[in-house]
C-alpha positions as CSV (number, residue, x, y, z in Angstrom):
1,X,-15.1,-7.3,17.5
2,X,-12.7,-9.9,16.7
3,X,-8.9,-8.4,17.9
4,X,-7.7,-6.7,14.9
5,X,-10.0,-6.7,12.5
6,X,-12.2,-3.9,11.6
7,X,-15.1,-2.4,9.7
8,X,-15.8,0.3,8.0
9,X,-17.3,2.2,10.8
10,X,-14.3,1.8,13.4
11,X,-11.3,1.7,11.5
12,X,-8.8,4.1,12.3
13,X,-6.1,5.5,10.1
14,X,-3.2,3.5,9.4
15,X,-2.3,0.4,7.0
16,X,-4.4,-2.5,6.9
17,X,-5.4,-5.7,4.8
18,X,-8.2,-5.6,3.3
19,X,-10.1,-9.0,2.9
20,X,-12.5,-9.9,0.4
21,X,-15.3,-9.9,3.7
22,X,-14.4,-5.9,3.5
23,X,-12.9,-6.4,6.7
24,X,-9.3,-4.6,7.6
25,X,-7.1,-6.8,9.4
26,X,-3.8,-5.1,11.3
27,X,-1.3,-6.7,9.7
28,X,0.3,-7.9,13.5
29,X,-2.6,-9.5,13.9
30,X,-2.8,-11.4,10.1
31,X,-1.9,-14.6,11.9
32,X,-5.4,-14.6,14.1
33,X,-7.3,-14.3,10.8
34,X,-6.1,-15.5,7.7
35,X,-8.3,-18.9,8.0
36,X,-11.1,-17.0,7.9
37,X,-10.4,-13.7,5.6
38,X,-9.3,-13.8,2.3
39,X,-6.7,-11.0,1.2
40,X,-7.8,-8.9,-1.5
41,X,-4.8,-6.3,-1.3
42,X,-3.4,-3.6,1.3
43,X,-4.9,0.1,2.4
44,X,-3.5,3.1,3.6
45,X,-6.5,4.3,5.7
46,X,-5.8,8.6,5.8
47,X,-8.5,10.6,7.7
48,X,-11.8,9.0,6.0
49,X,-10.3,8.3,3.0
50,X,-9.0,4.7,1.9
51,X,-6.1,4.2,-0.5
52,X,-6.0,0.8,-2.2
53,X,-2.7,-1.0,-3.5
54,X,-3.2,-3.4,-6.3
55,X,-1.3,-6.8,-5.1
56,X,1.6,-6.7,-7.5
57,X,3.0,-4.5,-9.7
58,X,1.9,-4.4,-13.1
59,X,2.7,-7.9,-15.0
60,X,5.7,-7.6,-13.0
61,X,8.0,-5.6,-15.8
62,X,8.1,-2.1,-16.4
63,X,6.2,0.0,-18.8
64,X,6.7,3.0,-20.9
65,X,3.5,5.8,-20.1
66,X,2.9,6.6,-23.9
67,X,4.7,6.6,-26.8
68,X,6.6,9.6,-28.0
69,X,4.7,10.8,-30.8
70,X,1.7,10.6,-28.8
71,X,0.0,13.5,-26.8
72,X,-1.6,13.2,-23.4
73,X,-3.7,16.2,-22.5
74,X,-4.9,17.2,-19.3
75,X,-3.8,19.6,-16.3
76,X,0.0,20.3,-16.6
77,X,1.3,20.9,-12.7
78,X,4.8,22.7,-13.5
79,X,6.5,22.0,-9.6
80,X,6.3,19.0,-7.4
81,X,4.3,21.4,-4.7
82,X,1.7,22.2,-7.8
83,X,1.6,18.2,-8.3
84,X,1.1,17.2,-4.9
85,X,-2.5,19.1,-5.8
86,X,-3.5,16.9,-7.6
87,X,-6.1,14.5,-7.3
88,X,-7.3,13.1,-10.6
89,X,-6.1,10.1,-10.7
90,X,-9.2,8.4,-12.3
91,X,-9.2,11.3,-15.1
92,X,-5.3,11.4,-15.5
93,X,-5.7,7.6,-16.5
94,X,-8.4,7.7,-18.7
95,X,-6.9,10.8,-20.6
96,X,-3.7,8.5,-20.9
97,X,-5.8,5.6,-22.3
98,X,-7.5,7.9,-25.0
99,X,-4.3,9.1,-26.0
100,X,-3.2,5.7,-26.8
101,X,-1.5,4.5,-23.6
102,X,-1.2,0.8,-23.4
103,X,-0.4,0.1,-19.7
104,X,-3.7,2.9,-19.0
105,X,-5.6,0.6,-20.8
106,X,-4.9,-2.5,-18.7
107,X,-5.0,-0.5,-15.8
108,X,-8.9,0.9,-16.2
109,X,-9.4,-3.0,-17.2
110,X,-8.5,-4.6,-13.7
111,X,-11.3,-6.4,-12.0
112,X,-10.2,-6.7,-8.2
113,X,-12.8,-5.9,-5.3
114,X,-15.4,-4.3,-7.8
115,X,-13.1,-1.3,-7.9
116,X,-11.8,1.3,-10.6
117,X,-8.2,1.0,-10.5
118,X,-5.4,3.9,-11.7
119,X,-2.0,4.8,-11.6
120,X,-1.4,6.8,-8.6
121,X,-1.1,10.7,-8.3
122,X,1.4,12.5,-7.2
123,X,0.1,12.9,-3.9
124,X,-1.1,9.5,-3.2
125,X,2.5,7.8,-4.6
126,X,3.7,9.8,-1.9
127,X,1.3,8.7,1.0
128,X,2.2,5.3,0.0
129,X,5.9,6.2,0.8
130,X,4.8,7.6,3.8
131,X,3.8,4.4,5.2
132,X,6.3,2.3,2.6
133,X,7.5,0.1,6.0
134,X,3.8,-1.0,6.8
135,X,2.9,-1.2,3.5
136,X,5.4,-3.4,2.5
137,X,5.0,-5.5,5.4
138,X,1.8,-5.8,5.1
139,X,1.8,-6.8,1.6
140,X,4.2,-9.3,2.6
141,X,2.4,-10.8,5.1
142,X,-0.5,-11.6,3.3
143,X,1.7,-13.2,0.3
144,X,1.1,-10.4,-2.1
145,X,4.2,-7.8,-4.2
146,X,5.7,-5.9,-1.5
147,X,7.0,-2.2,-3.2
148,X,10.2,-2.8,-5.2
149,X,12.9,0.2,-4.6
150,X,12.8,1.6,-7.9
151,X,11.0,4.3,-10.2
152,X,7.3,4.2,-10.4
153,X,5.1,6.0,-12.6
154,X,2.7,8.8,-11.3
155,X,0.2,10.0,-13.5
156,X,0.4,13.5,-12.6
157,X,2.0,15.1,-15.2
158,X,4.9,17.4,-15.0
159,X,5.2,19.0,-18.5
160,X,4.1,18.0,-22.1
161,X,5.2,14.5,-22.4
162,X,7.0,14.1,-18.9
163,X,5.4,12.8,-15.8
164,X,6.4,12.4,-12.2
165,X,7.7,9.9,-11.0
166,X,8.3,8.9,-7.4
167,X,11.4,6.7,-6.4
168,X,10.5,4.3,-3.8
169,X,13.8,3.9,-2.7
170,X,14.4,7.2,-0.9
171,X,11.0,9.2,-1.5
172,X,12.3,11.4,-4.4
173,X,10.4,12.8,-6.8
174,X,11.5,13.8,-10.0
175,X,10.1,13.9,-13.7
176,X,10.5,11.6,-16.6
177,X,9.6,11.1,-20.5
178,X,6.9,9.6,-21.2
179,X,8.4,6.5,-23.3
180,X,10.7,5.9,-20.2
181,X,10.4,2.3,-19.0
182,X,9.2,2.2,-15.3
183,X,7.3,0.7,-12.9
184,X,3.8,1.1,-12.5
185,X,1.4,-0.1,-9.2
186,X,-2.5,0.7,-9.5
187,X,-4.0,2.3,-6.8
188,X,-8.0,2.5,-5.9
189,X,-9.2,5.7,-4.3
190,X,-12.6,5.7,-2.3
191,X,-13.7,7.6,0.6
192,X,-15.0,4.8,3.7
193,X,-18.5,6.0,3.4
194,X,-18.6,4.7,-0.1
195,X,-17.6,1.0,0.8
């Protein structure tokens, strides 16, 4: 094995690029690869599980989640500890899209690595905080959006038209109307066995 780059079967947790070869290349090590791996986008790599980061932030603006007069359904989670249960993102996305939500829409559309891309729970806008240094470095490193410090979108929601949203300056989560303007980065959840 190449030094720093992985498969599937020996990767360890931590943040990684992921190449279009489905390798996952320690960022430190970038440098000793990128002539011969293509970046696809960054992973957060938790205990079996692998969370994908789409490469930029959605058309590089900010989105409202729905409009006002429209009603999202789903599971309601009333406190951040009840929201940090959640993980639905798939289903919270696709309930926004039937409702009407534009930036859903685009979102279940993406075509990146054959995956199906949503916006990110709760809990998994969270474990991208976790590891927001990484990550960001990482993204940068291998020329894609690092995470701006602003509000982003969760689709966990809070109450009847409010959502969380996470603020990636400082890790604080909060809630917010859905016809707020924010920003929103897709995510991709898979566990490795299904790569």
């Amino acid at each position: 094995m190449k030094k720093g780059i992985y498969t599937k079967d020996n990767v360890g947790n931590g943040v990684f690029i992921f190449t279009a070869n489905k390798s996952f290349v320690e960022p430190k090590f970038w440098g000793l690869h990128e002539k011969n791996e293509q970046a696809q986008c960054v992973v957060i790599i938790h205990d079996g599980n692998v969370l994908f980061f789409y490469p930029e932030d959605m058309d590089n603006n900010t989105h409202i989640l729905l409009d006002w007069e429209k009603e999202q359904t789903g599971k309601i989670y009333p406190t951040t500890e009840e929201g940090m249960k959640d993980t639905d993102g798939i289903g919270n996305t696709k309930a926004l899209a039937v409702s009407g939500s534009e930036i859903a829409e685009k979102i279940i559309a993406l075509d990146l690595c054959g995956l199906s891309w949503h916006i990110p729970t709760l809990q998994e806008s969270v474990l991208g905080y976790e590891h927001k240094v990484m990550l960001n470095a990482a993204l940068a490193i291998c020329g894609k959006q690092p995470m701006k410090d602003n509000w982003y979108w969760c689709s966990t929601r809070k109450e009847n038209k409010c959502n969380f949203v996470l603020v990636w300056s400082n890790g604080l989560r909060y809630s917010s109307n859905q016809d707020l303007n924010f920003w929103v980065r897709p995510v991709s959840a898979l566990s490795l066995n299904s790569l």
